[in-house]
N, C-alpha and C positions, 0 to 999 in steps of 0.2 A: 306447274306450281300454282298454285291455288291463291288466288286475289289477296288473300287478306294476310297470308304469310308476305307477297311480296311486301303489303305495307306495312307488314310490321319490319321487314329489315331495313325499307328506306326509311321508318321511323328510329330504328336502330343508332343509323349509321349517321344520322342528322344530331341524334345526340351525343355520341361518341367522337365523331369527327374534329366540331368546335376546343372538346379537351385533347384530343391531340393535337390542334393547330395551336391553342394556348400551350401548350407544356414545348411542342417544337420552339415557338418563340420566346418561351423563357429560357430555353436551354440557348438560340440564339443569343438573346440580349443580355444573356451571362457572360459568353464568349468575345460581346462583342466588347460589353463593360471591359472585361478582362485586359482585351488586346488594348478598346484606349486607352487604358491605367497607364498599360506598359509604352502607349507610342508618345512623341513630342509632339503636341499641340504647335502648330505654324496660322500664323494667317498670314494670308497670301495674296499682294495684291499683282497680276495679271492678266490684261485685258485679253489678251489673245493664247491662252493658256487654256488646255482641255482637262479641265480639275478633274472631269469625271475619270481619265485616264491616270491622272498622279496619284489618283486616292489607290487607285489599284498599285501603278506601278511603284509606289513607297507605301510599302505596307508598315514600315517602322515610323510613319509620319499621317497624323490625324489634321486635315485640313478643316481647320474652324472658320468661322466668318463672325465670332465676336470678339476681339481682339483683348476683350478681361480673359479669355482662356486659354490666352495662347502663351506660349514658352521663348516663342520666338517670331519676330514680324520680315518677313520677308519681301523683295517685290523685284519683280522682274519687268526689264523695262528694256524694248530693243532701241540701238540707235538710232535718232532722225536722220534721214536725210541719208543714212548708208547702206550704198548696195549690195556692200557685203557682206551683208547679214550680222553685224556686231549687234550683241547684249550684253546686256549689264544687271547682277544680280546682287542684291543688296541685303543681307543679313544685317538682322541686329536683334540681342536677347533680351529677356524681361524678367521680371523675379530675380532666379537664381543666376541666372545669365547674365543682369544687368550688367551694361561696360561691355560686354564681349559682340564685337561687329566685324565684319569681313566684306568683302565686297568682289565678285569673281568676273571678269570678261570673258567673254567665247562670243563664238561665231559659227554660225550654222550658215552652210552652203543655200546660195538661192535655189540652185537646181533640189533640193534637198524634195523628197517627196512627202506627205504630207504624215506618214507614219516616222520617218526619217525625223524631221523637224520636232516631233512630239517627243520622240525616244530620246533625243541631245537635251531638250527641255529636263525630261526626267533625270536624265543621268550625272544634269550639273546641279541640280537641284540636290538629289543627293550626295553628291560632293559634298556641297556646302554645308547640308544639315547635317552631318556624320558626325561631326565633331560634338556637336551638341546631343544627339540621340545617345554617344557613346559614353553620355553623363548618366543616364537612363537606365532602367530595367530592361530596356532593348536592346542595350549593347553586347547581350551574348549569344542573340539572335543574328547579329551585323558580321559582316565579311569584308573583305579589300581585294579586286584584283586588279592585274596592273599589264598594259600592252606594254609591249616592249618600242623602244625608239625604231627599229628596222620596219614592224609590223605597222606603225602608226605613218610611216612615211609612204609606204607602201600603199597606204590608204588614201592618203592625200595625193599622190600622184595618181593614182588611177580615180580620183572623184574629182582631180581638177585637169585637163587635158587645155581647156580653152585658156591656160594661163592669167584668169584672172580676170578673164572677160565674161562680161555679159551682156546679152543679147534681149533684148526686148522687143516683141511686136503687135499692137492691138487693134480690136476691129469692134466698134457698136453700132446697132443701126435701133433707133426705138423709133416709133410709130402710133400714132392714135386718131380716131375721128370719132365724127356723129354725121346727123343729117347736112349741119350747117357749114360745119367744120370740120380741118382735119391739120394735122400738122407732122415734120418726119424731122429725123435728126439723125445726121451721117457722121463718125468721127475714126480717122486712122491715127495711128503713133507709132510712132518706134525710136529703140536708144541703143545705145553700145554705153557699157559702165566699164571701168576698172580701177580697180582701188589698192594701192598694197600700201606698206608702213610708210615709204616715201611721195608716192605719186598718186594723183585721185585723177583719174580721164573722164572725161561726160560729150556724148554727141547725142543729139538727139531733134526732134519733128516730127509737129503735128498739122494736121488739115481737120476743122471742123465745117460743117453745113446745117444752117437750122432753118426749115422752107416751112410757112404754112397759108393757111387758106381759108378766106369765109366768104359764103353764099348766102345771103338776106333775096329778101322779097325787092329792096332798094337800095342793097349795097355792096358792094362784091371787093374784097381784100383782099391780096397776093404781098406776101411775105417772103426779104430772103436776107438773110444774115451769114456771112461765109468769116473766117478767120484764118489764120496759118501761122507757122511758128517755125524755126530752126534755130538750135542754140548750141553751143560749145563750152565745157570748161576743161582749165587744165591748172591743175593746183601742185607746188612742190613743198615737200617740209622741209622748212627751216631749219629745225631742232627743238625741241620738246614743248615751247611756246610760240613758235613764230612761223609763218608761214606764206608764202608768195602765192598769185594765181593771176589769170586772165581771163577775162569772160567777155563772150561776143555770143551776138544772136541778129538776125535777121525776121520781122514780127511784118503782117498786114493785116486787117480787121476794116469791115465796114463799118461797123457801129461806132469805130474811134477815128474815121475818116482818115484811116491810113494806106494807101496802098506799097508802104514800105521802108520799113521803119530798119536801118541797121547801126548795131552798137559794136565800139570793143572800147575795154578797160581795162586793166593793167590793175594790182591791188596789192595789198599787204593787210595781213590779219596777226593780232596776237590776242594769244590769249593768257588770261590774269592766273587761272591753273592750267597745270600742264593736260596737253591735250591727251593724254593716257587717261584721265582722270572725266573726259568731256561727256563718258552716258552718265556719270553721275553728279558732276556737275562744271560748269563752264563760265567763263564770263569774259568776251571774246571783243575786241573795238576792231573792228573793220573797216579801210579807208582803201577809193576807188577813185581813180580819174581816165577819162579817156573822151570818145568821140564819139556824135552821133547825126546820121544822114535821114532825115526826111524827107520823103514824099505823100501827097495828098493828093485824096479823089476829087477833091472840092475846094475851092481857094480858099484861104482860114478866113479868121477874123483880123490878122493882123496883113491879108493880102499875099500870102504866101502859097505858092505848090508845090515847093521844098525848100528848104534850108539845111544848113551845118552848121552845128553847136556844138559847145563841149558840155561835160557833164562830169561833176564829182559828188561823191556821195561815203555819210557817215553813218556806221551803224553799229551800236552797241549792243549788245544780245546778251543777256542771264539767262542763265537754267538751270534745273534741282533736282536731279529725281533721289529720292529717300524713301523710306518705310511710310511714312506719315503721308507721302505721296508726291506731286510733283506739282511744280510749280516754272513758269517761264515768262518773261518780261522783254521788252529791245526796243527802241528807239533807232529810227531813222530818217536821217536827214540828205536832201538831195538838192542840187542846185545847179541849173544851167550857166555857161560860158559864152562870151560875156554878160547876157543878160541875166545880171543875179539877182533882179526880182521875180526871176520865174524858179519858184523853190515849194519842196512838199516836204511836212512834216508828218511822221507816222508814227504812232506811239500802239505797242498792243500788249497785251497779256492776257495771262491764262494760269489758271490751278485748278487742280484737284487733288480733294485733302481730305484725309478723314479724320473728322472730329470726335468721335466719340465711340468706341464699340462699333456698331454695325449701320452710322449714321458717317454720309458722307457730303461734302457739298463742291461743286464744280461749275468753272464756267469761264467766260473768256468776253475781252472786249477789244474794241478798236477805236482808234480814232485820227483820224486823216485831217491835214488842215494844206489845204489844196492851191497853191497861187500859180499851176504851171500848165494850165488847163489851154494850152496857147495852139491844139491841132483841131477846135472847133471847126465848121464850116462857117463861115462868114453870111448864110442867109438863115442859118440857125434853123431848128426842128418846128416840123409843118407838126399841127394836132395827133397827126396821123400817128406820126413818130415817135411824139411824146408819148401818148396812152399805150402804144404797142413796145415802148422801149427799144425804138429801132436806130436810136441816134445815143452818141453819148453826150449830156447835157449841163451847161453850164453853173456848178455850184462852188464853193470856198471852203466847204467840210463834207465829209460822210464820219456816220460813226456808226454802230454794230457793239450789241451788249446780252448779254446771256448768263444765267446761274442758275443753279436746282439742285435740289437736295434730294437724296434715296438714301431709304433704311430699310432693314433687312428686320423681321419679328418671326418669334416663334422658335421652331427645333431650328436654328442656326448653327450649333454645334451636329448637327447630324449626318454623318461620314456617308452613309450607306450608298451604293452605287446599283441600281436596278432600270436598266437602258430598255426592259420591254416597254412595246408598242411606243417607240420614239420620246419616252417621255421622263 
């Protein structure tokens, strides 16, 4: 082929090419207009949710992130604090939907893999939105099917064998230097969980290690902070607000001049709604009294290298999670036996909330008011200790505060899912 024909076909096809890639993507963004006519706009708020996978796997549901475009606000929220795996998913409608809300529990298996976890995600998800898509131009596109009670049993027994147990065990080791310095951190754990409608079991311990080291021309520093932990609960339900438990732990730490610290407590909890009701919202007074055994590396401040004390403690706890977002507040109060000027006040909160479309603001605080500070050491923290934080140090308060806002601009409504090169 002769030079100047080939440029003329790659000048050809340079022209030609751009009008087929415009006309392929207008016949795209015909089809795609089309389809989101006909799907339910949702906005969706979860943190640990794989959108790019739901955009696929609900194809009758258009996921927005400005929440003027949506039909319905959704949000999915797993339970704190449980092992087994409960969520809570929060529908509520807008426009034509206004007034219509529902709200669905499940539970996805820990062991659950990580496609496993994703596919439950999807498929309660669309449960919930059916109802409202089947208002829709999409509802003739929409189907039902249904396992049978023998088959779904079936299923639960062969994906739960361990009766309800769970098995926990971890290992970190992080490491870093330079010329001068260097420093390591060792940490193991492990727990046994089991949770059913009546009983919640908890064992669990840990060992941490944090060593480090500095080499100067004039000064040379060896560091070692070690900690431990083992604790127990075992909690019974009451009936639908009320609930008994007992919690013990065994704790020793350098930094708090503990070489062993053991507690048990005995408790009762109720809560103001019923605890069916507790991923989406709770408001729970919890009251604790029992006993506790110390011993110390180092004689306190009050001349001591163990004591027995008692100890009761009051704790109020709110929590919210809704569409609009989630919010949680508690109060607690603690106090030693006999001596009840040794008492800690702790008050904290947290939200995040969206204000406005695709503007959100979040953040949390704390605040400690400390009168029980009574396992000092008695010759108090050398400079050393103090600048290196290797002691724990005589104060009357901490407090800790944070917020920030994130807003989302631009094609915020844009569904499209295209995963090449990672991005």
């Amino acid at each position: 082929m002769r030079p100047y024909r080939a440029i003329a076909i790659v000048v050809l096809a340079l022209t030609i090419l751009p009008g087929l890639v415009r006309a392929s993507d207008a016949q795209q963004l015909t089809a795609a207009a089309s389809a989101a006519a006909r799907a339910l706009k949702v906005s969706l708020r979860c943190q640990s949710c794989d959108h790019e996978h739901l955009r696929t796997a609900l194809p009758f549901v258009d996921l927005v992130a400005d929440t003027a475009l949506a039909h319905v606000d959704a949000s999915l929220t797993p339970k704190a604090g449980n092992p087994s795996g409960q969520w809570t998913l929060t529908v509520a409608g807008r426009g034509a939907f206004t007034g219509q809300s529902r709200t669905v529990t499940f539970a996805i298996p820990i062991a659950a893999t990580a496609e496993e976890h994703r596919g439950e995600i999807a498929r309660f998800l669309a449960l919930a939105l059916a109802p409202y898509a089947a208002a829709t131009s999409a509802a003739r596109h929409l189907d039902l099917t249904y396992a049978r009670d023998a088959e779904v049993a079936a299923r639960k027994a062969a994906a739960d064998p361990w009766h309800h147990w769970v098995f926990r065990i971890g290992a970190s080791v992080h490491e870093n230097g330079e010329q001068s310095q260097s420093s390591r951190s060792v940490s193991v754990s492990g727990s046994a969980n089991r949770t059913t409608a009546h009983w919640k079991l908890r064992i669990g311990g840990a060992r941490r290690l944090h060593e480090s080291a500095f080499d100067g021309d004039d000064l040379s520093i060896r560091t070692r902070l070690t900690d431990w932990s083992a604790d127990a609960l075992v909690v019974r339900s009451l009936g639908g607000n009320l609930s008994w438990g007992v919690t013990s732990s065994v704790t020793g730490s350098t930094f708090s001049n503990a070489e062993m610290i053991g507690r048990f407590a005995p408790g009762i909890e109720y809560d103001v709604f019923p605890y069916a009701e507790s991923s989406r919202r709770s408001l729970t007074i919890q009251y604790t009294a029992g006993y506790a055994h110390y011993e110390y590396q180092e004689v306190t401040i009050f001349d001591r290298i163990q004591e027995d004390v008692g100890q009761h403690q009051l704790n109020v706890s709110l929590g919210l999670r809704q569409p609009w977002g989630t919010s949680g507040a508690s109060v607690a109060y603690t106090q030693h036996l006999p001596s009840t000027d040794r008492t800690r006040l702790t008050a904290t909160g947290t939200f995040n909330v969206r204000l406005h479309g695709s503007l959100s603001m979040s953040g949390s605080a704390t605040y400690a008011r400390i009168r029980d500070l009574f396992t000092l050491p008695r010759g108090g923290a050398t400079d050393e200790e103090v600048l290196l934080r290797l002691r724990e140090l005589d104060t009357s308060f901490r407090y800790s505060f944070n917020v920030g806002l994130s807003y989302a601009i631009g094609a915020v409504g844009n569904t499209t899912v295209n995963p090449r090169f990672g991005g």
